[in-house]
C-alpha positions in Angstrom: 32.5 136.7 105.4 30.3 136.6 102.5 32.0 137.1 98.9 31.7 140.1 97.4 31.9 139.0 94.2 28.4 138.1 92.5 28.2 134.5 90.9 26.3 134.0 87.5 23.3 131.9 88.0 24.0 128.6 86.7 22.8 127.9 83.6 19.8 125.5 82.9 19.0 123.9 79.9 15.6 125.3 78.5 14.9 122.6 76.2 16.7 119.1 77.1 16.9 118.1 73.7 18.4 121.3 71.8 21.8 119.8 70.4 23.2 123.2 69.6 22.9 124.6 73.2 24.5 121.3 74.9 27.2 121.9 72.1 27.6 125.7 72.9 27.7 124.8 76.4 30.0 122.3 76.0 32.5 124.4 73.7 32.0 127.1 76.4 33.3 124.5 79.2 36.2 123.7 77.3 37.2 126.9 76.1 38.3 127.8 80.0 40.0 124.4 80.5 40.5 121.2 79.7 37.9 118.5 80.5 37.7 114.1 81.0 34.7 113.2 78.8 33.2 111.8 82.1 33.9 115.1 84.1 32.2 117.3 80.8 29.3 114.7 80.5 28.4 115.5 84.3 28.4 119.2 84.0 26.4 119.2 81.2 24.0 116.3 82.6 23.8 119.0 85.5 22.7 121.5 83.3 19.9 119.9 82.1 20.7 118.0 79.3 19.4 114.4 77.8 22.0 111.6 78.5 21.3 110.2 75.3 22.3 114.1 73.8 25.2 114.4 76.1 26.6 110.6 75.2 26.3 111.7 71.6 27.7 115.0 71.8 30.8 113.5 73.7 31.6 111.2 70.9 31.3 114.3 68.6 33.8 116.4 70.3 36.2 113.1 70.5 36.0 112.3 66.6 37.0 117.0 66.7 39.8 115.9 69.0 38.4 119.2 71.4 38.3 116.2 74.4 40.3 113.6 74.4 41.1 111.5 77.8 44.8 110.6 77.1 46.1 114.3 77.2 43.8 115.3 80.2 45.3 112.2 81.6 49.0 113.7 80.9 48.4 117.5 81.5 46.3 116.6 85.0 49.3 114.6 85.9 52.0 116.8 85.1 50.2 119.8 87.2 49.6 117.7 90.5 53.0 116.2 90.2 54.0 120.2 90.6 51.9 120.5 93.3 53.3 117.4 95.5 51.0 115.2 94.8 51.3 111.1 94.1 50.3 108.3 92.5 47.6 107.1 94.6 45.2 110.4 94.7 45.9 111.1 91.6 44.8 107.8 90.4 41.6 108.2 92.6 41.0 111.9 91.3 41.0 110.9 87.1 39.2 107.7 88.4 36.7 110.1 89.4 36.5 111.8 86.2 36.2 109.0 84.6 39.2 108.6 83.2 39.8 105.0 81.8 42.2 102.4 84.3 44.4 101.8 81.0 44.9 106.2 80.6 45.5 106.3 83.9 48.1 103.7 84.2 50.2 105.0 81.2 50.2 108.5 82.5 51.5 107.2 85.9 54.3 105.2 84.2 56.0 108.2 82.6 56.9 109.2 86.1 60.4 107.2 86.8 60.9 107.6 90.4 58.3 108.3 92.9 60.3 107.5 95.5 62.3 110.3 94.5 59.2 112.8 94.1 58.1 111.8 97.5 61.4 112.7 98.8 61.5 116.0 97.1 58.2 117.1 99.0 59.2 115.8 102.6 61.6 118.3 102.2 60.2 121.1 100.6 58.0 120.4 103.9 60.1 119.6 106.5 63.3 120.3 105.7 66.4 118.4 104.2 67.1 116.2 108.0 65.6 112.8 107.7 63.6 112.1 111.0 65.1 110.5 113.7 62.0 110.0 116.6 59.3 108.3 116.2 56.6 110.5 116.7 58.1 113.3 113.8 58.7 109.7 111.6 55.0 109.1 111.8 53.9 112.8 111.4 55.9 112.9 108.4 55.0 109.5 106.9 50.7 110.1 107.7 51.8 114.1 105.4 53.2 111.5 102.5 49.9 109.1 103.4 47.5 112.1 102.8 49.3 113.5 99.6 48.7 110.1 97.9 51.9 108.4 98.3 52.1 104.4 98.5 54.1 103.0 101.6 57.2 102.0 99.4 57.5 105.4 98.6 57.1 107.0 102.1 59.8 104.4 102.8 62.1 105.8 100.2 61.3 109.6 101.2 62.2 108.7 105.1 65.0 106.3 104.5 65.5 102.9 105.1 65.5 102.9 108.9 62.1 104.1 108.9 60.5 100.3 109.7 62.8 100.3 112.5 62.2 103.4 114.4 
């Protein structure tokens, strides 16, 4: 079923060059959410815009403190750890972004016990019995796989007969 709702037209840069448009553009981005400088460099690079401008533009809004890596890092974090996420997609997703390895590493250590996070969503899933057959074992370990959780950590959620099943 088609939406109903209409969708702006995306918005093209007339003139490549025009610094004041990538900024308003830019400004506009951020003012709904919070961006990577990677992730706001390609949505303006979409729209049109010089990479040169864009590059420049980036480092402006970093030296304003209106983008900075570290906190996206943190707040991204924070709302996929909510959501059941772990480590591993949402290393791959700020990767993605752009997101520097060193950000993305601190953010990840101010998380103490992954384990216990990936224990918390096998049962907000499946309910507070462990597994005891196989087949639900591997069901419930290939959920954890998919959410982005490492095999130490599907270990930990499943107990520590899992490798014997």
């Amino acid at each position: 079923m088609p939406s109903l709702r209409k969708r702006a037209p995306r918005r093209v840069a007339s003139d490549p060059l025009d610094a004041a448009a990538a900024e308003q553009g830019a400004v506009a981005l951020l003012a709904r959410r919070d961006y990577a400088c990677g992730e706001l460099a390609g949505k303006l690079h979409e729209r049109g815009f010089e990479p040169a401008l864009v590059a420049r533009l980036i480092d402006e809004l970093r030296e304003r403190r209106l983008l900075n890596d570290e906190r996206y890092a943190g707040y991204y974090l924070q709302y996929h750890l909510a959501r059941g996420q772990g480590p591993l997609r949402i290393r791959r997703e700020l990767e993605s972004f752009g997101v520097d390895d060193a950000l993305i590493a601190a953010a990840l250590a101010t998380v103490p016990d992954w384990g216990a996070i990936a224990r918390g969503v096998r049962r907000r899933r499946f309910g507070p019995d462990a597994p005891t057959v196989w087949a639900e074992k591997g069901r419930q370990a290939r959920f954890l796989l998919y959410r982005g959780f490492s095999n130490d950590h599907i270990r930990a959620a499943l107990g520590a007969e899992f490798d014997q099943g």
